[in-house]
N, C-alpha and C positions, 0 to 999 in steps of 0.2 A: 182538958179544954180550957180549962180557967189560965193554965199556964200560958198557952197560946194569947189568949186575948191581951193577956198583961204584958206581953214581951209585945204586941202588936202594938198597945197603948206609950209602952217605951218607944219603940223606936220610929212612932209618929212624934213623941215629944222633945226625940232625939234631934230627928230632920228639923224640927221648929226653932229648936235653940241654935241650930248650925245655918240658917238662914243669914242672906247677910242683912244689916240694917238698913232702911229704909231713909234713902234719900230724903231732907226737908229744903225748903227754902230757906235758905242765908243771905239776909239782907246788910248790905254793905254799903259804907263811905268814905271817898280818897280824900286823905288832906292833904295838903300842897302851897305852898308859898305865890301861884299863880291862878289865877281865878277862873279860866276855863278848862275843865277835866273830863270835859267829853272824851272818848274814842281809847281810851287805858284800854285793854284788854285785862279779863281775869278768867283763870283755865284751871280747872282740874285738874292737876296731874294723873288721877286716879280716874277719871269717868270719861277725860276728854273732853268735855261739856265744857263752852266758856260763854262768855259776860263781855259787853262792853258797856262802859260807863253813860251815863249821861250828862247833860253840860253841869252841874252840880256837883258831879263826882259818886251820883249812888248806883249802886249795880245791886241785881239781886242771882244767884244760884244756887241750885242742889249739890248737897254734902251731909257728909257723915262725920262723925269724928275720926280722925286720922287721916283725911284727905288732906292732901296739897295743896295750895290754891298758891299760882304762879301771878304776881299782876308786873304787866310790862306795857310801855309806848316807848315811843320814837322819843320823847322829850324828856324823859323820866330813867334813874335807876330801877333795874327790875330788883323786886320782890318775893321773898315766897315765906308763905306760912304754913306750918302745917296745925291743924284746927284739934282742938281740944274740946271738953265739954264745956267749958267757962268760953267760949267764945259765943257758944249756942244759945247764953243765959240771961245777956242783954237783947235791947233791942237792935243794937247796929254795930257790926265792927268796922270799926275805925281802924283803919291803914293809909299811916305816913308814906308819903314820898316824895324823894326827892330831886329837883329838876336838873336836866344836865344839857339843857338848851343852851348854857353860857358857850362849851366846847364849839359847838360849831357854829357861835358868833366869829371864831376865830378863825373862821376858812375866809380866805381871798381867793378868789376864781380868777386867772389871768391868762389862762393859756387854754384851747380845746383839750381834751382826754382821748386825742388820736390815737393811742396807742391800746385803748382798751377798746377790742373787736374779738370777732369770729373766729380769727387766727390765733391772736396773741392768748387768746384762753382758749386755745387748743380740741373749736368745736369746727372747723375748717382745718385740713390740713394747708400749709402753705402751699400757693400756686396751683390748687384741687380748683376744677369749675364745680359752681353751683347750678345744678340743673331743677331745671322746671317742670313741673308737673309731665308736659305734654313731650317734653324731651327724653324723659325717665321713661316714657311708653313707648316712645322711638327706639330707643337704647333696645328696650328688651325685644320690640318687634324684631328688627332688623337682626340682632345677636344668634348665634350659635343655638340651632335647632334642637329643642331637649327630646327630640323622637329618636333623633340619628345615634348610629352604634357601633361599637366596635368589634370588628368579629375575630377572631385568633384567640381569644386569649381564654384558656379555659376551657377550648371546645364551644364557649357559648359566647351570645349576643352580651354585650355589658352596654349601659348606658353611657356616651360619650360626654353627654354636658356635665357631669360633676367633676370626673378626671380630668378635664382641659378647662374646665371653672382654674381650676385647683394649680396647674401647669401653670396656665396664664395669669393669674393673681386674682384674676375677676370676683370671688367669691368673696377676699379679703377688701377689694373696692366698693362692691354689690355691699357689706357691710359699712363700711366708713360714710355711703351713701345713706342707707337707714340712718344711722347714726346724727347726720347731719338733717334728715328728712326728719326724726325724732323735735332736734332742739327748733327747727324753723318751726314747727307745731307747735311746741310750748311756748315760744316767742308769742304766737298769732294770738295762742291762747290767752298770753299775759294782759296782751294790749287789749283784747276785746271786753278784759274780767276788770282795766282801771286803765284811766286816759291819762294826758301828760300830768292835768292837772293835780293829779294824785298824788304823783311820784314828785311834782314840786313842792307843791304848799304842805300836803300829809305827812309824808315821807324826808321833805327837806332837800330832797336833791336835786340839783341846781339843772336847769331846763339842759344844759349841754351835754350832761354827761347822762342825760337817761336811760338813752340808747346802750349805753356799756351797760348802766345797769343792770336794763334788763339782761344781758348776755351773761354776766356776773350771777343772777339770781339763776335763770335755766341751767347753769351748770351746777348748783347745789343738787345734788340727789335727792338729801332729805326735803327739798322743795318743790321738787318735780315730784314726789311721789304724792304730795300732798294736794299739787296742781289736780293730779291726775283722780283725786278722793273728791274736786269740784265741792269741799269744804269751806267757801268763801273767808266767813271769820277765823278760820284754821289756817286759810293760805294769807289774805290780810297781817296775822299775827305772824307771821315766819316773816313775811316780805316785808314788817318793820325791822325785826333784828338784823337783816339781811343788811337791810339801809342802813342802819348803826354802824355794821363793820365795814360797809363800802364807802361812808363817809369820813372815816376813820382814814381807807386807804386812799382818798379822797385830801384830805390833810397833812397825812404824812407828804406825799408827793409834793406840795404845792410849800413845803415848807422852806 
C-alpha cells in the first residue's frame, strides 16, 4: 500500500514540475529618434498574444522566459527578442528602434498604378465577366437540370449534371467563379474592418494606389487566412508588412 501512495505522490509531483510556466506581465518601452510611438505593434511569437504601443511608446504583455517578442510598424525596422530572465528583473525593457520613414520620403507619385487590378494579379481571368449576385442565381436556375439522367450506360440511371459539368468545362468555370466570389468577400471585408483614411495617413499609401492595394493584400494567403480568424490587431499587423513591400514595389516602379 505504502508503495502505491508514494509512486502516486511521484507522479502528481512529476505532472507539477512538467507544467509549463506561468505567463506574467512584461512591461515595456520603445526608444526612437521620433517622438510619436503610438501603434508599434509587439507579438508573441510563442502565445500569439500582441501589444500595441502607446503615444509614449510603453506596451505591456504576457511571457515567460524564452518567448519571442517580434516589435514592428510601418515606420520602423522590425525587431525581435527572445527574453531571458535578466529581462524580467528590471522594471521596463527598453527596445531601440530604428525609423525607416526617410525611404519612402523618397517616393514621387506621378503617374495612376493602372496596371495593378483584378486581372494583372491573376484574381480575374482576362476577359472573364464578373457576375453579380443575382446573376450567379440566374446562371444556376436556368442551367442544366441536376435531376436528369442518363440511361444506357451500365444498365443504370447515372446522374447527367456532373458528366456534361465536366464535358462542358462548367465545373472548372463554376470554380474560377468561387474563386473570384472568395476575393470580392475579402475585398468587402477589408474595406468595412479600415477606410481610405487608414491605408493613407497609417499605412502610407498614397490615396491612388489603394485600390491595388487592397487587391495586393487579398491575394496573400497568409492574409486571408487571418482576415478570416477576424483577429483585428493580427490582421492590422500583417496589413502593415504588407504596406512595406507594396510600397517598396511602389518605388521600384516609379524610379
Amino acid at each position: 500500500m505504502s508503495r502505491v501512495v508514494c509512486l502516486f505522490f511521484i507522479l502528481v509531483a512529476s505532472k507539477a514540475f512538467a507544467q509549463e510556466p506561468v505567463p506574467v506581465k512584461l512591461n515595456g518601452k520603445i526608444i526612437a529618434d521620433i517622438s510619436d510611438l503610438e501603434g508599434i505593434y509587439v507579438i508573441n511569437l510563442k502565445t500569439e498574444k500582441a501589444a500595441i504601443t502607446e503615444k509614449s511608446g510603453y506596451f505591456s504583455i504576457p511571457a515567460v522566459v524564452g518567448d519571442t517578442l517580434l516589435f514592428s510598424a510601418v515606420q520602423f525596422r522590425g525587431i525581435r527578442i527572445v527574453l531571458t530572465q535578466k529581462h524580467f528583473e528590471n522594471d521596463f525593457l527598453f527596445v531601440k528602434m530604428e525609423p525607416i520613414m526617410n525611404q519612402l520620403r523618397e517616393v514621387i507619385v506621378r503617374r495612376g498604378y493602372d496596371n495593378i487590378n483584378a486581372v494583372s494579379l491573376g484574381i480575374i481571368p482576362k476577359g472573364q465577366k464578373s457576375y453579380t449576385e443575382a446573376e450567379r442565381k440566374l446562371y444556376t436556375a436556368t442551367d442544366l437540370n441536376a435531376s436528369a439522367s442518363l440511361s444506357g450506360m451500365a444498365g443504370g440511371s447515372v446522374s447527367a449534371d456532373p458528366l456534361l459539368n465536366f464535358i462542358s468545362g462548367r465545373t472548372g468555370m463554376l470554380k474560377k467563379q468561387l474563386e473570384v466570389e472568395k476575393k470580392e468577400s475579402y475585398l468587402k471585408q477589408l474595406e468595412r474592418l479600415f477606410d481610405v483614411d487608414h491605408f493613407v495617413n497609417k499605412l502610407k499609401i498614397p490615396s491612388e494606389y489603394v485600390k491595388g492595394f487592397e487587391y495586393f493584400a487579398v491575394e496573400n494567403t497568409k492574409f486571408t487566412k487571418i482576415l478570416d480568424s477576424k483577429n483585428v490587431t493580427t490582421i492590422e499587423f500583417l496589413l502593415g508588412e504588407l504596406a512595406t513591400k507594396y510600397n517598396e514595389i511602389i518605388a521600384s516602379e516609379n524610379k
